[in-house]
N, C-alpha and C positions, 0 to 999 in steps of 0.2 A: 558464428551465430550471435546475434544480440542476446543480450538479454534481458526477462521481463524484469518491472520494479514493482516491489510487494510493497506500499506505505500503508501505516498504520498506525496508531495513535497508544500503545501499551495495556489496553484494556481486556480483559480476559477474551473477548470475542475477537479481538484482533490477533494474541498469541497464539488462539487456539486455530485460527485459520493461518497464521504463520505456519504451524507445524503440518497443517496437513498438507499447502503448497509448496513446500519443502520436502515432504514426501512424494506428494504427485512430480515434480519436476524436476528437481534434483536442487541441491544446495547451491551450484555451481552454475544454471540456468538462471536463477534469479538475485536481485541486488535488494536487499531487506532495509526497509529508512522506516525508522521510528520517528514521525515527525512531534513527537516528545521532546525527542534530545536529539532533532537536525530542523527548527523551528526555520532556518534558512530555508530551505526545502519545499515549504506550501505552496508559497507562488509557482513552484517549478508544478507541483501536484497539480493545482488550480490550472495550468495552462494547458497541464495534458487531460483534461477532464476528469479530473478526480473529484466528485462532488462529498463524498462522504468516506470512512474506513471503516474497516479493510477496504483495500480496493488494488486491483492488479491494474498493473500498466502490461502490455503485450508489445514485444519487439516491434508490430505493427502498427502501435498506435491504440489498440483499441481499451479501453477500460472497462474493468470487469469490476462490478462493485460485489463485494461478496458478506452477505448478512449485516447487518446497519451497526456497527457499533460507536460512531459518533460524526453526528457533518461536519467539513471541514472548519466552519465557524466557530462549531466549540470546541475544535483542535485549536484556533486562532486565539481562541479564551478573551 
């Protein structure tokens, strides 16, 4: 099984939805990028439609933006 990709930008609204999709899914189901400190990584988010973070990638493609804590733009700074 794929797995999903949780990016997220370090913000308290991003950790605190890190733990809970780490609880719902398991540790092992999902791949965690701090696009903090994996600034490589944007363009990869941007391509899979990440418009903003938190935001789940889904082994199918689909993205799940979950409570607004910062758009990709001012992850870009």
């Amino acid at each position: 099984m794929a797995k999903s990709i949780f990016y997220h930008a370090g913000c308290p609204v991003c950790v605190s939805a890190e733990q809970d999709i780490i609880g719902l899914i398991g540790e092992s189901n999902v791949e965690v990028v701090h696009l903090g400190e994996a600034s490589d990584r944007i363009g990869e988010a941007e391509q899979a439609g990440v418009q903003s973070v938190p935001a789940l990638l889904t082994p199918n493609g689909n993205v799940l933006h979950i409570n607004f804590g910062a758009s990709l733009a001012d992850v870009k700074g």
